[in-house]
PALODO-255308 format. One record per residue: residue in one letter; x, y, z of N, C-alpha, C in turn. Coordinates in steps of 0.001 Angstrom, whole numbers, plus 524288, in hexadecimal, padded with zeros to 5 digits. Layout:
N
AXYZXYZXYZ;...
//
This chain:
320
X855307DD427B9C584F807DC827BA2884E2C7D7847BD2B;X8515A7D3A27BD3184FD67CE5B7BDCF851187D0687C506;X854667D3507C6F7854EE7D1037CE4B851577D44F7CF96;X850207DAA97CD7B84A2A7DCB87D0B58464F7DA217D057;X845F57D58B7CB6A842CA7D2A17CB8B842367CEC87D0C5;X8456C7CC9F7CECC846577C94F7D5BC8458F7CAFB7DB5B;X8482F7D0D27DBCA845857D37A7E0AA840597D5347DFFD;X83E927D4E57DC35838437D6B87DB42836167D2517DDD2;X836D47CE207DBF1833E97C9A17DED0835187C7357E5FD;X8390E7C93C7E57283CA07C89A7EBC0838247CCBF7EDFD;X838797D0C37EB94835767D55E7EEBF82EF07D2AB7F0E6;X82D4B7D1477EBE7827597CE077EC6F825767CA6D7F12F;X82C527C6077F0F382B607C1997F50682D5C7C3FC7FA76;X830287C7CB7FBCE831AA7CA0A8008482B237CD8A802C1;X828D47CE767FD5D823017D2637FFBA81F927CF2080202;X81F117C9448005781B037C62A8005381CD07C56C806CD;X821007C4C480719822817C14E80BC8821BC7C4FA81099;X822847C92480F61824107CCE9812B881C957CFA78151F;X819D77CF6280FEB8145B7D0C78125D812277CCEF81415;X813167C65981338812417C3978166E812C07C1CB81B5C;X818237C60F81D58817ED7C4958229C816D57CA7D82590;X815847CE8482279812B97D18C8253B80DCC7CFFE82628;X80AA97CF4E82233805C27CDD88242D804B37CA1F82951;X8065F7C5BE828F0806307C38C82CEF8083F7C5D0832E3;X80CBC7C8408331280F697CCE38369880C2B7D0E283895;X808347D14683562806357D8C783671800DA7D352838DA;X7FE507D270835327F9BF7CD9A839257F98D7CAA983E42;X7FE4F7C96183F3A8007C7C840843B77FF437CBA684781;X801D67D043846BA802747D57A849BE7FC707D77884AAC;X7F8ED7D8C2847287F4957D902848767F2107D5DB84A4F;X7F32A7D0F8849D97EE9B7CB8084CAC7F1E17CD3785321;X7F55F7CDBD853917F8887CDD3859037F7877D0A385C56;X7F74A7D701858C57F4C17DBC985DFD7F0517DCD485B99;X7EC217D96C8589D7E7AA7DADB856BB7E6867E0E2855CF;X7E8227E127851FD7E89B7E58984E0A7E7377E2B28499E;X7E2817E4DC845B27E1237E3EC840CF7E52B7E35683DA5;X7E3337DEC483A5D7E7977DF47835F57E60F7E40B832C0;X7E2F87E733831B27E1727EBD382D587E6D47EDEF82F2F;X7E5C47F081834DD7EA537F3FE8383E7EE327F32D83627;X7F1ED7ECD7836A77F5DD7ED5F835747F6C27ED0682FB5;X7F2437EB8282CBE7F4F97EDAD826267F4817F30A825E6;X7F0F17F5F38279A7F1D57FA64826047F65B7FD87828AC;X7F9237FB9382DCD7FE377FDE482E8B802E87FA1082BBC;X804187F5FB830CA809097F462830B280A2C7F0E082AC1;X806C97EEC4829D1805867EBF1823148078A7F0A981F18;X804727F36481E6E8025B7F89F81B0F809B87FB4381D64;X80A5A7FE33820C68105D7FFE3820498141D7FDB381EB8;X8134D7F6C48204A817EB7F3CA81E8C817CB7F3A5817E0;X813E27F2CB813A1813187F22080F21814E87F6B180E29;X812F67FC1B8100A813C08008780CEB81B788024480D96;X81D137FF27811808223B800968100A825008001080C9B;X824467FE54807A1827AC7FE8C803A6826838038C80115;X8222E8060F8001481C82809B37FF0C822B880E6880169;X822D080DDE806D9827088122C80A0E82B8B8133580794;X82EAE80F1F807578332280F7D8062D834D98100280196;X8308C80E887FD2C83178810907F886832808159D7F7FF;X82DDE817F87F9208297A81BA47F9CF82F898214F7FC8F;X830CF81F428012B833808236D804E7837FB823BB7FF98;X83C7081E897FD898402F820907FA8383F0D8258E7F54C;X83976823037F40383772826327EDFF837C782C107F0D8;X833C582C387F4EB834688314F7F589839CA833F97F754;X83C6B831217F8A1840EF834787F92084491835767F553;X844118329A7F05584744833247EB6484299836C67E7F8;X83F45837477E9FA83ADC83ABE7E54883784837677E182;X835F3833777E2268336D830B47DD4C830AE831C97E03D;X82C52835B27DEB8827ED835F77E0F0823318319F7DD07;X8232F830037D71C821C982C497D59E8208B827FE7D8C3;X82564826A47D87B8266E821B27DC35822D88209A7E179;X821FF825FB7E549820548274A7E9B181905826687EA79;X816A2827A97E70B81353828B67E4F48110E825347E31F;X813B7823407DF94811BA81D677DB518122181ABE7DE95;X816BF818367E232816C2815977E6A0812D0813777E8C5;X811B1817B67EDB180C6E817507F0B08077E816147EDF4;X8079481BC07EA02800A681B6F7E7BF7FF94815277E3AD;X803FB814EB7E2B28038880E347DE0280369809BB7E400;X8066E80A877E6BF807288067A7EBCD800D0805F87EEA6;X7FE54809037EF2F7FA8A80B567EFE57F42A807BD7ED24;X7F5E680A357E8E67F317807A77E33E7F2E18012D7E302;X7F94D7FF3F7E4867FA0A7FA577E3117F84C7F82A7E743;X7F93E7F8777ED667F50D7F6DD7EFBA7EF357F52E7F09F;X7EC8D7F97D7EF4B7E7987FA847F01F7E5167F6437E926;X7E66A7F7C67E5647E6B67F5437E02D7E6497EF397E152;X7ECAA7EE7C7E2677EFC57E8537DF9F7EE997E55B7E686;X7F0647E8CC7E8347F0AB7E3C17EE1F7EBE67E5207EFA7;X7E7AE7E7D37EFC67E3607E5887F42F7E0477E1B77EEEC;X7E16C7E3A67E9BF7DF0B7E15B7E6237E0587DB117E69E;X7E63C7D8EF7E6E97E8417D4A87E90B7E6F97D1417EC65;X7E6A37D4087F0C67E3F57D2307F6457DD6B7D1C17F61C;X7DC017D4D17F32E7D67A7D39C7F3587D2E77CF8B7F0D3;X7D6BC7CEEB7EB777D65D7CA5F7E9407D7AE7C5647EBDE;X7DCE97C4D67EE3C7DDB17C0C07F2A87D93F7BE6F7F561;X7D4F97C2FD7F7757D1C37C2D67FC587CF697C6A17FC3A;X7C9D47C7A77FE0D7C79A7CBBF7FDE57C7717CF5380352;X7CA347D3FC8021D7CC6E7D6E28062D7C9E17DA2B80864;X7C7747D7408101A7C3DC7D8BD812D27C66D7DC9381748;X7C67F7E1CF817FB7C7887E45C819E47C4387E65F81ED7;X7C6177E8E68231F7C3177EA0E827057C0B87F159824E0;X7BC2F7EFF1828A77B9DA7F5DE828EC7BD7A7FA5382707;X7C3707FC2A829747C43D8001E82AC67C7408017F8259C;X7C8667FC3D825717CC817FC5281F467C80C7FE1F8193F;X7C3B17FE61819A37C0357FF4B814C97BF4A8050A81761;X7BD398069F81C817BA5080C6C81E297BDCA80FAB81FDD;X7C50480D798205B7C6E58111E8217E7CD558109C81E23;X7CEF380D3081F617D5DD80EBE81B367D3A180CCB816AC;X7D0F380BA0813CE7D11380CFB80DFD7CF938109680CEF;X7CBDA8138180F4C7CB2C8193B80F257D03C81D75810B3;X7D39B81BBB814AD7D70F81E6E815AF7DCFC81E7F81047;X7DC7481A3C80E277E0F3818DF80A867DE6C81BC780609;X7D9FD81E77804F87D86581FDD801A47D7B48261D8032D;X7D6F5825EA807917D8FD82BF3808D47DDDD82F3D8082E;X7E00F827FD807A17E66A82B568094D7E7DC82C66803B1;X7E58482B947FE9A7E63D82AC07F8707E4EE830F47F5F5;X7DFC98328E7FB6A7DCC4838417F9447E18783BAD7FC13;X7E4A2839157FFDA7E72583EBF802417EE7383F267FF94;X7ED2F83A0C7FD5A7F3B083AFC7F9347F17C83F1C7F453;X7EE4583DA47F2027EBE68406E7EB907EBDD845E07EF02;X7E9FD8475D7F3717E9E984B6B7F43B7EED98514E7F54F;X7F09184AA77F8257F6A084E5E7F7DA7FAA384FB47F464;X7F9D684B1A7EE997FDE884B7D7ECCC7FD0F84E9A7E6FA;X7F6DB8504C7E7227F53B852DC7E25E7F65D858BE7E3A9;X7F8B885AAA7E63D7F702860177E62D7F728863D67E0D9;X7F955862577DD1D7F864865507D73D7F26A8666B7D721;X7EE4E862E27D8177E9D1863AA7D7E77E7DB867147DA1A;X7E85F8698D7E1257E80F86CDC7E3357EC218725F7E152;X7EFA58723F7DF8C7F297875437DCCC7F774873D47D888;X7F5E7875AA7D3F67F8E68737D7CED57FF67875C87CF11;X7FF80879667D21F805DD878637D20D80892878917D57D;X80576874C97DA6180857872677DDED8092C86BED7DB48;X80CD686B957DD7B80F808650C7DB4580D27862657DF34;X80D6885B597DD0980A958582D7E0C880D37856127E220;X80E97855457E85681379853B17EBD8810D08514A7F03A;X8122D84E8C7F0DE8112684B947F5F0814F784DAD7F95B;X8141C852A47FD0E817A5855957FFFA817BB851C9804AD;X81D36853B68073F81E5B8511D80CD4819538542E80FCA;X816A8855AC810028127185991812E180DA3853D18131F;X80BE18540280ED7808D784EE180C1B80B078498A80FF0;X81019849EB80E6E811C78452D8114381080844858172A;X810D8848AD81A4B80F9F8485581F9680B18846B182079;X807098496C81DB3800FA84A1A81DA28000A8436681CC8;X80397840C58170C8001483A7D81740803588374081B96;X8083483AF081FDC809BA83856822D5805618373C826C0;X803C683C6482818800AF83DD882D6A7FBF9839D982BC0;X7F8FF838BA824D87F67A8355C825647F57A82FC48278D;X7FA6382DBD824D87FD8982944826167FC6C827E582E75;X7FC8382B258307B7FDE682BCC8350D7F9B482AB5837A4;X7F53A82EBE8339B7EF1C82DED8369B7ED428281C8342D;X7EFF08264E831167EE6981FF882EA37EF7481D2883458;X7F3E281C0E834F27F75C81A508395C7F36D81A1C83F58;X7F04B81E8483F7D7EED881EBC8433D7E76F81C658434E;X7E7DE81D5683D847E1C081AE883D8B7E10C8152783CF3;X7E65F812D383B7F7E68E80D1383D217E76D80AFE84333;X7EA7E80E9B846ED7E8A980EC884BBB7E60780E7684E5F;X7E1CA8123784CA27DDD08115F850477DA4680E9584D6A;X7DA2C80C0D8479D7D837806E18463C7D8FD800BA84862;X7DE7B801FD84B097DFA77FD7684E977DC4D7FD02851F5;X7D8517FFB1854577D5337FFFA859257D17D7FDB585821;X7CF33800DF8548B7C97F7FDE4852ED7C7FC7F99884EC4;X7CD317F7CC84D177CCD77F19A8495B7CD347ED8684DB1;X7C7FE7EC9984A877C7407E65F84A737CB857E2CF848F1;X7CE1D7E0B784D447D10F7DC3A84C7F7CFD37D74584B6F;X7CEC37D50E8455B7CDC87D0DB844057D1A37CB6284484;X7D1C07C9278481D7D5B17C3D9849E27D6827BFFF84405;X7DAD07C0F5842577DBC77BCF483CDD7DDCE7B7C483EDC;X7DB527B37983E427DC507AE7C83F157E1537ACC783CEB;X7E1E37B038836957E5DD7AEB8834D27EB9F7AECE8366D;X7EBA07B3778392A7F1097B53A83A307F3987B4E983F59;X7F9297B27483D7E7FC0C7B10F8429D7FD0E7B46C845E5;X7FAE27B31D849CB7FEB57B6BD84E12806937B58E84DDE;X8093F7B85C84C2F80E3C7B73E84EB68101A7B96885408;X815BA7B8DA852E68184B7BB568583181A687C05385552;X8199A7C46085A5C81AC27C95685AC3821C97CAE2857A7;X825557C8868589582A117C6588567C8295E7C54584E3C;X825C47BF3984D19824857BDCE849BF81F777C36384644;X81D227C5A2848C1819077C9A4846B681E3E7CEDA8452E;X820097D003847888245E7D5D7846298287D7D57F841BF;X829B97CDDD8422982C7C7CC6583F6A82ACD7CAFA837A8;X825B27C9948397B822D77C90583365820757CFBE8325D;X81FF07D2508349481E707D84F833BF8237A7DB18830AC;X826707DC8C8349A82B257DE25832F182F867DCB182CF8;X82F0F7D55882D1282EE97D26F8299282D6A7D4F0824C7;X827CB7D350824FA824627D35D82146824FD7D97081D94;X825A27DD67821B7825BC7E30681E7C82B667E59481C4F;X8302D7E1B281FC7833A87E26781CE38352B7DE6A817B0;X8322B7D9F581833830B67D6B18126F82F147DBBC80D1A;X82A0C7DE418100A8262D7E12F80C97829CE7E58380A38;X82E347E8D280DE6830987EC2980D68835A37EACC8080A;X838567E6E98097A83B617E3FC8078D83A937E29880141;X834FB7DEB2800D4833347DC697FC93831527E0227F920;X82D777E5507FC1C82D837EAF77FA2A830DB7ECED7F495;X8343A7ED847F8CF83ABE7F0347F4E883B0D7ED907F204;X83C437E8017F08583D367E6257ED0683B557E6557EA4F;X836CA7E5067EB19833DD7E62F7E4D48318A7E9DC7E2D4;X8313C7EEA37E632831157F31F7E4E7837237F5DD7E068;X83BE47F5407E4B88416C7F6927E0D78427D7F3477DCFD;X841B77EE987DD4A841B87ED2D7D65C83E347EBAF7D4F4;X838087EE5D7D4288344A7F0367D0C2835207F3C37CE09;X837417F6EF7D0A883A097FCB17D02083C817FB187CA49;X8414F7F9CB7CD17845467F7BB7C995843DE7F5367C3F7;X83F997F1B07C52483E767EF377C02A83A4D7F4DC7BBBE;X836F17F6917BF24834967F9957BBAE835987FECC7B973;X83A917FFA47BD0983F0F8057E7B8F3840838030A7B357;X841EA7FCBE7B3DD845B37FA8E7B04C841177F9317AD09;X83DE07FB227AACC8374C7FA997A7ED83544800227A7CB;X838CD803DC7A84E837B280B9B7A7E48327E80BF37A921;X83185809B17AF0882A0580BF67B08082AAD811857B481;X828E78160A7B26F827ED81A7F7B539827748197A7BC05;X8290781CE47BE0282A9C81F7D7C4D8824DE81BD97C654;X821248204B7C39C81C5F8202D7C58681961819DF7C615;X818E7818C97C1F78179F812977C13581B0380EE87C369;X81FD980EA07C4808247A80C6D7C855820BA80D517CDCF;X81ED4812777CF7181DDC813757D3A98169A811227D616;X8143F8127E7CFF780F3C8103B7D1EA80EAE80A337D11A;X81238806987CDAE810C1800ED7CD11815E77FE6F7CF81;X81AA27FF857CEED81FC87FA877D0E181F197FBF47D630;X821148024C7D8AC82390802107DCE781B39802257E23E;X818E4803947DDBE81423802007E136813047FC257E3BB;X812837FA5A7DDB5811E57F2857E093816027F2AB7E3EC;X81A457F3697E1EB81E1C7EED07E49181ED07F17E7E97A;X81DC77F6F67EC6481C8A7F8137F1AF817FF7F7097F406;X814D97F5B07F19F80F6C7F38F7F2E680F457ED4F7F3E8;X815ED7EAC87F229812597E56D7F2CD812457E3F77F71B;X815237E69B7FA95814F17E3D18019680E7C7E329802A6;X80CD17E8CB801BC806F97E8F8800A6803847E3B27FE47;X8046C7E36D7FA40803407DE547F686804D57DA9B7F9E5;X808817D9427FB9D80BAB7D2257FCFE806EB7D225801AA;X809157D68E80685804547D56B80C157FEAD7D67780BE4;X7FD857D94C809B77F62F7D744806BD7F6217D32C804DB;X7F9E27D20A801C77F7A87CC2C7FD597F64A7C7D28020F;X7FC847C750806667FC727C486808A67F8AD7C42C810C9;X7F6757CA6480ECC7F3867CAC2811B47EE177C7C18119A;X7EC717CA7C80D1C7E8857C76C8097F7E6E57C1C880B35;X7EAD97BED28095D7ED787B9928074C7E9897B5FB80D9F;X7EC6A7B9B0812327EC677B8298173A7E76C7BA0B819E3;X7E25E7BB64816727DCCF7BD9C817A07DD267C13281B20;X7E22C7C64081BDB7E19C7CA9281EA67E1507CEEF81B31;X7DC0E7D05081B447DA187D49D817407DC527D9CF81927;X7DC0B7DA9481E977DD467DDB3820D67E2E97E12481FC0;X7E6327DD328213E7EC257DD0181F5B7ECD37DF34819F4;X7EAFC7DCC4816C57EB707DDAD810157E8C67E2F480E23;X7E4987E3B280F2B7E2C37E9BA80ECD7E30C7EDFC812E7;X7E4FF7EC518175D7E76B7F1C781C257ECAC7F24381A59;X7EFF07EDEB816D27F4987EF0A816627F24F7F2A680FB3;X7F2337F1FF80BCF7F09B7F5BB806E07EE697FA168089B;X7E9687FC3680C197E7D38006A80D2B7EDAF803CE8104D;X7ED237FFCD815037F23D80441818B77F741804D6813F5;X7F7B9800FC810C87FD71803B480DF87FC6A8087D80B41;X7F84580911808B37F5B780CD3805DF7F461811A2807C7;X7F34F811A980C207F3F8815DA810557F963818C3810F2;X7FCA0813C881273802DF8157B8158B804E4817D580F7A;X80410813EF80C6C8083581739808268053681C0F80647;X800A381E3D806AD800A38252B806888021282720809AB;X8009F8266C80F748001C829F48131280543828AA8165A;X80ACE82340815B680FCD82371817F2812D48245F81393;X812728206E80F8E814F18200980B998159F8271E80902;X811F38279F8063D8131582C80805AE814308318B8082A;X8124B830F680D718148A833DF8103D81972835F48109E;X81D18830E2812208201E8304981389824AF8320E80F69;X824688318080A59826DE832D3804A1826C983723804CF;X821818396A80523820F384025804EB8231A844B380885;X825818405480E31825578430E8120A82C6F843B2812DF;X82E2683F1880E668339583FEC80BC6833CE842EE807BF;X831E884243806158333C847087FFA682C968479E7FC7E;X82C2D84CBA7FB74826DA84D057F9DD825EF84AF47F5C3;X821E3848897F36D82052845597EDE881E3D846EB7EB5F;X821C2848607E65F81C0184B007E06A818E4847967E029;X815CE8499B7DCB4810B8844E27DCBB80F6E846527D5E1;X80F4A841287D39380D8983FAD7CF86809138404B7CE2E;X80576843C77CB3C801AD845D37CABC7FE6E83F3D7C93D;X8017583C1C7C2F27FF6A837637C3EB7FE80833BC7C6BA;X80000833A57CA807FD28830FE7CF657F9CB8301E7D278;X7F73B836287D14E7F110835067D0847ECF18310E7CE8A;X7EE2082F2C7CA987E9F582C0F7C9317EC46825A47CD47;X7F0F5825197CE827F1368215B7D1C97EED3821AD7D6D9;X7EE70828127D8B87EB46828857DD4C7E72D826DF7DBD1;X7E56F8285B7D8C37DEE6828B27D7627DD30823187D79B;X7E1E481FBB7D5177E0958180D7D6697E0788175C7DBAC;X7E4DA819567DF487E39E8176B7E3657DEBF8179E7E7CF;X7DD2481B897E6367D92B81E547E9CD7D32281C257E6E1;X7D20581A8B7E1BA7CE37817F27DF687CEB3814047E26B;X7D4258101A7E1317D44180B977E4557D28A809137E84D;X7D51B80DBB7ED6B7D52880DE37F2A67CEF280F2B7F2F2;X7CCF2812A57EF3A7C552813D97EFB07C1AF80D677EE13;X7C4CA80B467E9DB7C3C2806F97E9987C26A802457ED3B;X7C7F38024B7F02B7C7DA7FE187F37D7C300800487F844;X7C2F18055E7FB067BED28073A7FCCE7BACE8049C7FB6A;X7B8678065C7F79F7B2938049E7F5CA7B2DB7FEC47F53D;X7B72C7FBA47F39F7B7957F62A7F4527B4DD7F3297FAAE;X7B54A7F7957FDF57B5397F4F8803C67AF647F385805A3;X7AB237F7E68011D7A6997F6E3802917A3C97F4CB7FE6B;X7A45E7F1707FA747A2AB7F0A47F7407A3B27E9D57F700;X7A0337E8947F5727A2297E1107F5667A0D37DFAA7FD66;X7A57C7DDAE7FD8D7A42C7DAC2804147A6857E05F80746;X7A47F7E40B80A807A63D7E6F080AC27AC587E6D081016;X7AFBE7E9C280E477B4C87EA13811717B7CB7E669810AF;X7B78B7E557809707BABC7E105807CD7BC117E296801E6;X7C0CD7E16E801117C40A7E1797FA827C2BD7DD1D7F8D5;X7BD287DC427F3F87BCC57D70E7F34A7BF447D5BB7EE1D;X7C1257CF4A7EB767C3BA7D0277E8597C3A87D3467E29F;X7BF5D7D2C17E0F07BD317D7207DAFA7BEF47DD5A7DD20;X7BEE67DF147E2377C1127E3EE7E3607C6D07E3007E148;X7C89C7E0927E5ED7CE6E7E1277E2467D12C7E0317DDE5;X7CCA57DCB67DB327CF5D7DBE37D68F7CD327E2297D27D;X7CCB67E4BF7D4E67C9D47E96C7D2047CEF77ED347D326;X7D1447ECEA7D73E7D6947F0417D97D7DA6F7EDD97D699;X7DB0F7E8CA7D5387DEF37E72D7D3137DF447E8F57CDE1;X7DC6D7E55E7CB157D91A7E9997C5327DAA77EE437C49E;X7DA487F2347C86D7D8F97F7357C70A7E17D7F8C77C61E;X7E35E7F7057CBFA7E7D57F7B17CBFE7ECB17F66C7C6B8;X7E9AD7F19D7C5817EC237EF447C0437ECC17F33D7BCF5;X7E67B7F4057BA007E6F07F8877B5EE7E9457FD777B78E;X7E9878003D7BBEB7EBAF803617BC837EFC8804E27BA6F;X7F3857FF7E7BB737F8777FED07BCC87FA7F7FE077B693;X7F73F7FC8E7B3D67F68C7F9F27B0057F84E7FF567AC6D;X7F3D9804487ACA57F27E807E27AB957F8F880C167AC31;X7FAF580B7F7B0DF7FE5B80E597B175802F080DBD7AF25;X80407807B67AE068080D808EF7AC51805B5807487A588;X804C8806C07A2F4802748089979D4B802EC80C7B79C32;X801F3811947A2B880358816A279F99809778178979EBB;X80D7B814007A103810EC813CE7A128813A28117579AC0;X8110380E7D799B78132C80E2E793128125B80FB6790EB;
//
């Protein structure tokens, strides 16, 4: 118990370090070929965090924990939107551009109506099973794809806001803290994801709850470390394009990509975790026009945090 302990915390200080020099890396890169920072959290930020989200995610599905697969994302999901914008918002009150309130929080919340849709089919027919078929999988690939492309041609028409704060580096020094930084995130990931693991088998906590609270945070904290420290560094942009775009990628790649390896039962209880996320994600919505508008002010998030607590609180209680 005592050395996963130790890599638990190794895992922590390798995350911190590692989203610290992405952020600065991916800012660089956008101050350089003036490209919004939203842009690059919602890609190159947002893919780099969600890779632990992958690689979990690709082994489960190929050994069959579809639990695991499931709880994963939709808790990873949860713990984002919940604990880290709740985090970050408290930090600072989190001022977002136009497109991010009228269009990807609407889209991350689309993408919540088109998982429930796919993965309930008992509802549409009671004795078909609920599987997240490789069929499904293509479909949130092909989504994934039209994401990809609607940040494209968002590159065109954003407003490039010039941050005083951030260094320009060298092209050399920028690839080097990028690359860095996400194999930090990748790295620090595992660790404390595999002995979270480890510690909370050796404490008999169910697949499911393993899947929606240990292996969620602790793939979520790359998420957590580069918001916090996005935050920290007054790039709102960064900190909520990276939580929305991860939230995106892990339905529409993440799961994809699992399903498109081996098809996924689906846990009928997992529903009511959908049902949090998509309140949530409706939440933060209506958050955007209410108060200063196109901003997470702090009483908002401390209302996401709150809510996430008891949840969490709630779930595993049903567990004793």
């Amino acid at each position: 118990m005592i050395l996963p302990a130790i890599l638990l915390v190794l895992g922590l200080i390798v995350l911190i370090f590692g989203a610290n020099y992405m952020v600065e890396g991916a800012s660089a890169l956008a101050k350089k070929f003036n490209i919004s920072n939203l842009a690059i959290g919602l890609t190159i930020v947002a893919f780099g965090t969600s890779a632990p989200e992958l690689v979990v995610n690709t082994f489960a599905a190929a050994d069959g924990y579809s639990d695991i697969v499931f709880g994963n994302v939709i808790g990873s999901n949860n713990f984002n939107l919940f604990i880290i914008l709740g985090i970050t918002g408290l930090i600072t009150p989190l001022a977002v551009q136009s497109s991010t309130a009228w269009k990807e929080i609407p889209i991350s919340l689309i993408a919540v109506v088109i998982l429930f849709m796919m993965v309930n089919d008992q509802v549409i027919s009671p004795d078909h099973p609920s599987i997240l078929s490789t069929l499904d999988g293509f479909i949130l690939l092909f989504c994934f794809l039209a994401f990809l492309f609607y940040v494209y041609k968002q590159l065109k028409n954003d407003d490039v806001v010039e941050e005083d704060n951030i260094k320009l580096l060298s092209p050399l020094k920028t690839t080097i803290f990028i690359i860095g930084g996400l194999a930090g995130l990748v790295l620090g990931g595992q660790l404390v994801v595999n002995n979270a693991i480890e510690i909370a088998e050796s404490m008999g906590i169910s697949q499911k709850i393993i899947g929606l609270t240990v292996v969620a945070a602790g793939t979520s904290l790359p998420e957590l470390a580069t918001s916090v420290v996005a935050a920290a560094k007054k790039n709102a942009d960064i900190a909520v394009g990276n939580i929305i775009g991860s939230n995106i990628f892990n339905i529409f790649l993440i799961l994809s990509a699992a399903s498109i390896i081996n098809p996924i039962n689906f846990n009928l209880n997992f529903n009511q975790d959908l049902y949090i996320l998509a309140g949530g994600t409706l939440f933060l919505l209506l958050a955007m026009f209410t108060g200063k508008r196109r901003r997470l002010d702090r009483w908002e998030a401390l209302i996401l945090l709150v809510a996430y607590l008891a949840y969490t609180t709630y779930l595993v209680m049903q567990e004793l």
